[in-house]
C-alpha positions in Angstrom: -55.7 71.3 59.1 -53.8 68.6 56.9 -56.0 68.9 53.0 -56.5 66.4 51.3 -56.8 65.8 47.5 -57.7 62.0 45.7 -54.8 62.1 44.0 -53.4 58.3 44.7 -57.2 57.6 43.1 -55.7 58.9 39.9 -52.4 56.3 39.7 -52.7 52.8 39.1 -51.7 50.1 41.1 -49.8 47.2 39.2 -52.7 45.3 40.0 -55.2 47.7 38.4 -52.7 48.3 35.6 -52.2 44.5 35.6 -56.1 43.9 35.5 -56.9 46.7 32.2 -53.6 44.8 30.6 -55.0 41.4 30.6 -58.7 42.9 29.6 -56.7 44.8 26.4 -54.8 41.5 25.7 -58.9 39.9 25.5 -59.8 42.5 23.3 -57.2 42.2 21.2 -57.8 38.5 20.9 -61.2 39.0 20.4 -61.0 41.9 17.5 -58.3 39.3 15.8 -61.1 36.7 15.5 -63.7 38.7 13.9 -61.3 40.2 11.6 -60.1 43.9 12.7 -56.4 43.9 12.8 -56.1 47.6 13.1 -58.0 47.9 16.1 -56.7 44.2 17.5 -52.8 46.1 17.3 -53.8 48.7 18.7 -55.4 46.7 21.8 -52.2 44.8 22.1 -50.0 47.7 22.0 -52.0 49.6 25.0 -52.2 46.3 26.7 -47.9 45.8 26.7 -47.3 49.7 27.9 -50.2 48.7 31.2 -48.2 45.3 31.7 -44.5 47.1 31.5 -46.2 49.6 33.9 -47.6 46.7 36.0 -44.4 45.2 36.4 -42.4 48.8 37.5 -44.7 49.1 40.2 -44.7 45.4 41.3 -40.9 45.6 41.1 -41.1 48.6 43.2 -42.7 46.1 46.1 -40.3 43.3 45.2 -36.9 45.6 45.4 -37.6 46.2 49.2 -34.5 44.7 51.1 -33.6 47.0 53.9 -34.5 50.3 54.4 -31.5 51.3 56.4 -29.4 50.8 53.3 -31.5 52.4 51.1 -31.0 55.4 52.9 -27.5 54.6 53.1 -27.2 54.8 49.4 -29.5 58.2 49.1 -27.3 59.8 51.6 -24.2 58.9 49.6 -26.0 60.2 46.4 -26.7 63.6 48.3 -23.1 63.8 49.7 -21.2 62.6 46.1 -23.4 65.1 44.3 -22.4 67.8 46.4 -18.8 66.9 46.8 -18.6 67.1 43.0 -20.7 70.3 42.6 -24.1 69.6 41.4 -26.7 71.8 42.7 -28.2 70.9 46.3 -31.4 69.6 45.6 -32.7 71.2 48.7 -32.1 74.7 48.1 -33.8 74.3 44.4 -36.8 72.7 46.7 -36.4 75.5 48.8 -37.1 78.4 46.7 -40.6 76.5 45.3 -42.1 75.8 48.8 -43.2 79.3 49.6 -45.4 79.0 46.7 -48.4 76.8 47.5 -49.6 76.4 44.1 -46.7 75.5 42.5 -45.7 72.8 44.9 -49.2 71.4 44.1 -49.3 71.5 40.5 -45.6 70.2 40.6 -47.0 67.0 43.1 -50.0 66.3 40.1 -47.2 66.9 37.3 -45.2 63.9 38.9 -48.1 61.9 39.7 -50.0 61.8 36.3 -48.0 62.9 33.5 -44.9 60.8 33.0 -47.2 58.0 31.6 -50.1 60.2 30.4 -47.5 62.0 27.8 -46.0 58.4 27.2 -49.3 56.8 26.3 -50.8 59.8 24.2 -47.1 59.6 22.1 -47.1 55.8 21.5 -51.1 56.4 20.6 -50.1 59.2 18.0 -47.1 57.3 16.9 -48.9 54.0 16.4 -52.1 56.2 14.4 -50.3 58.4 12.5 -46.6 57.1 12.1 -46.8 53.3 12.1 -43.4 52.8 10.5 -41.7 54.3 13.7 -44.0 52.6 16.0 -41.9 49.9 16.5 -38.7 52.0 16.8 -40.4 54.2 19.7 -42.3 50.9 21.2 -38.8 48.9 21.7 -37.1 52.0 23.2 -39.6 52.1 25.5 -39.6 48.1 26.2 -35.6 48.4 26.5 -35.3 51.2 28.9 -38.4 50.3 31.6 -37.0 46.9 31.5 -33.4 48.3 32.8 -34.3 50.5 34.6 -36.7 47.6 36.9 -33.5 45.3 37.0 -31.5 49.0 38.7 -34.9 48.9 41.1 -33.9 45.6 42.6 -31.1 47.3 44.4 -33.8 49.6 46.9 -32.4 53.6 46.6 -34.7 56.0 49.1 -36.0 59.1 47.6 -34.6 62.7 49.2 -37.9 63.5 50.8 -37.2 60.7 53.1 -34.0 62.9 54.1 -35.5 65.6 56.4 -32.0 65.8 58.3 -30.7 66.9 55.1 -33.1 69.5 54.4 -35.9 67.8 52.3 -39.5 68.2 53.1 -42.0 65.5 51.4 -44.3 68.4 50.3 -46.9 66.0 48.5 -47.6 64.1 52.1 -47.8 67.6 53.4 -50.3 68.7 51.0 -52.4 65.1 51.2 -51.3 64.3 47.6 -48.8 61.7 48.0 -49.2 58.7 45.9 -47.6 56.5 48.0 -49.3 56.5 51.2 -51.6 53.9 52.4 -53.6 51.8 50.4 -56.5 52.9 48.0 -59.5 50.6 48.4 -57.2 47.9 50.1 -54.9 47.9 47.5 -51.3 48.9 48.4 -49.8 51.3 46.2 -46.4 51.8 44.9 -43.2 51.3 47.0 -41.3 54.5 47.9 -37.7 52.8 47.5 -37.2 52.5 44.4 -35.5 56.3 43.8 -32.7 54.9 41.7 -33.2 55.6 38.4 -35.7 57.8 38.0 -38.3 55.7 35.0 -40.4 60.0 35.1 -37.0 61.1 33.7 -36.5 58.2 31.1 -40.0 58.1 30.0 -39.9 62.1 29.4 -36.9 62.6 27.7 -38.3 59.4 25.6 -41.2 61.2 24.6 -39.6 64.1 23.6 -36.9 62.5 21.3 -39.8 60.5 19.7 -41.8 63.9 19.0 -38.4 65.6 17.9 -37.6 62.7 15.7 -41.5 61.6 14.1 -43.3 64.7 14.0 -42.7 67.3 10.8 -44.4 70.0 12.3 -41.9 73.1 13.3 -43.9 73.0 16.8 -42.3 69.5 17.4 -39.4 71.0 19.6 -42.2 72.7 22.2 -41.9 68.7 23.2 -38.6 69.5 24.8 -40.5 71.5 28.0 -41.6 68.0 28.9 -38.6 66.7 30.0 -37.2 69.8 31.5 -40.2 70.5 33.4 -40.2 66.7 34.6 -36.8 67.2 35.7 -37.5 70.1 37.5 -40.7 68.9 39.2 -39.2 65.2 40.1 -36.2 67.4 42.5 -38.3 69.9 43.8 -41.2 67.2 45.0 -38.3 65.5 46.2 -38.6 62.5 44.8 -35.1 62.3 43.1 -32.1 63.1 43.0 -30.2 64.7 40.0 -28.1 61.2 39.9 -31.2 59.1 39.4 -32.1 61.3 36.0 -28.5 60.8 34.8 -28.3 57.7 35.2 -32.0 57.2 33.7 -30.7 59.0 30.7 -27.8 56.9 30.4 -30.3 53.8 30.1 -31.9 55.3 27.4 -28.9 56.0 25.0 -27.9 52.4 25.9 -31.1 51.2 24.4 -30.6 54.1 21.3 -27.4 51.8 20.9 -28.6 48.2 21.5 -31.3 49.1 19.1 -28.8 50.0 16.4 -26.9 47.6 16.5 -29.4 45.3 16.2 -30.4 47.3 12.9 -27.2 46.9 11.5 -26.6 43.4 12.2 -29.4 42.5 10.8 -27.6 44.6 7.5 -29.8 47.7 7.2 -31.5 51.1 8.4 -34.1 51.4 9.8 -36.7 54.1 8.5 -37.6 54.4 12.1 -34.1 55.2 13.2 -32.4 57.7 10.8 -34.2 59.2 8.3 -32.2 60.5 5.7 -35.0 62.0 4.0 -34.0 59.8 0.7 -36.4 58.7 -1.5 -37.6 55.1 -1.2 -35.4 53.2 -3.9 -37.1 51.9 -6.7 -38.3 48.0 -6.3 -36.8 45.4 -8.4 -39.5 44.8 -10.6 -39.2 48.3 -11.5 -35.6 48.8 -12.1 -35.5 45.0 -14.4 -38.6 46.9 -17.0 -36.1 50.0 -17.3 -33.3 48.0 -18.8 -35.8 45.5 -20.5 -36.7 48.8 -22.3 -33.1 50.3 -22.5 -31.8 46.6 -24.0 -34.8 47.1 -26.4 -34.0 50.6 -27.6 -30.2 49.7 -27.9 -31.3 46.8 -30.2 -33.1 48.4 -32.6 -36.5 47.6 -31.5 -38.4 50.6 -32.4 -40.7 51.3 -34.8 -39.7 50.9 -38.7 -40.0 54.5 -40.8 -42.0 53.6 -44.0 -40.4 55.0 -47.0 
């Protein structure tokens, strides 16, 4: 008997995400008007990640040109990994299959955390670190946008391979998130493999922690990523290729971003912190030689003989 689990009920659509986006823009408008700008930024903020997510799933739907060539290009991803030596994807898929309850907690991993961890960093980073908000936020703007201009070019995922040993384990356990539609709403495309936005997002999150957060638990953040990684080829829903070249996309924003910083002729708090001090303001520095100049002209008290 095929089971069965609500787990597309648990990822939004881009019209859902597209609906809560437009409600948090409202909000934000309306907490502007009455005069509470902390809680009108951080309406807007929420309401930008839901329409960036909005827009990767509608591109998703829009990238659909031919599915004989997108699995023309995932073949030729499968065979150029393995003619250069990268691990078969299959065989790692392989060895996690016997295990029921680790192919389903790996099919919720992929479905719910890549923009649970993302949203719960930018909240922390916007609450408790607003000077690198805007360092993590752009990043994060930079990369989806990318990696949805890659998506145009439709790229099928492995477990749309079965002749090359893949097995779509999340249809198999009912907890696919592609599927049909949920409430008559049609739910993400399934061709749009190439790159992997779980991988970007992920490794994302975990340089943000790395790079914000003081605490010595920080690096704990790296599992994320590496258990993305591993959950995204074993579900079958990427190839190694589409998290290289999803990491690639993210250094390239790392790069546009600082260049833009220097351009404009400084450095960014949010993107190297030397641990300096903050230098002294003007106003500051200009009373310490006022006083020097007045010491070095003899203004100082008169001894009474």
């Amino acid at each position: 008997m095929e089971r069965r689990d609500p787990l597309q009920n648990l990822t939004l659509t881009w019209q859902s995400a597209g609906g809560t986006a437009v409600a948090l823009y409202g909000g934000a408008y309306a907490a502007a008007r009455v005069r509470r700008p902390a809680v009108s930024a951080l309406l807007r903020e929420a309401g930008t990640l839901l329409a960036l997510f909005a827009l990767w799933q509608l591109v998703g739907h829009l990238s659909v040109m031919s599915s004989d060539h997108a699995l023309d290009r995932a073949n030729w991803i499968h065979r150029t990994e393995l003619s250069v030596g990268l691990p078969d994807e299959a065989s790692w898929q392989a060895a996690v299959t016997p295990y029921p309850v680790l192919v389903r907690l790996a099919n919720y991993y992929y479905a719910v955390m890549h923009f649970a961890v993302m949203l719960a960093v930018l909240l922390w980073v916007f609450v408790r670190h607003r000077e690198r908000y805007a360092w993590v936020r752009n990043t994060v703007v930079i990369t989806t946008a990318v990696c949805l201009l890659v998506q145009f070019i439709p790229v099928a995922p492995p477990r749309m391979l079965p002749q090359n040993g893949f097995v779509d384990v999340a249809a198999e356990y009912g907890q696919s998130v592609y599927g049909g539609a949920v409430g008559g709403v049609v739910v993400a495309d399934q061709l749009s493999a190439m790159p992997s936005v779980h991988v970007a997002w992920c490794v994302l999150a975990a340089v943000a922690v790395v790079r914000v957060s003081p605490s010595p638990f920080r690096w704990l953040m790296v599992l994320h990523p590496v258990l993305t990684v591993a959950v995204v080829v074993v579900t079958a829903n990427h190839f190694w290729a589409d998290g290289i070249v999803a990491v690639a996309i993210l250094l390239l924003a790392y790069v546009v971003l600082a260049l833009v910083a220097r351009r404009r002729g400084r450095t960014p708090v949010d993107t190297v912190d030397t641990g300096a001090r903050p230098r002294a303001r003007s106003t500051d520095r200009a009373d310490r030689i006022d006083r020097a100049d007045r010491v070095g002209h003899g203004d100082q008290p008169k001894q009474v003989i």
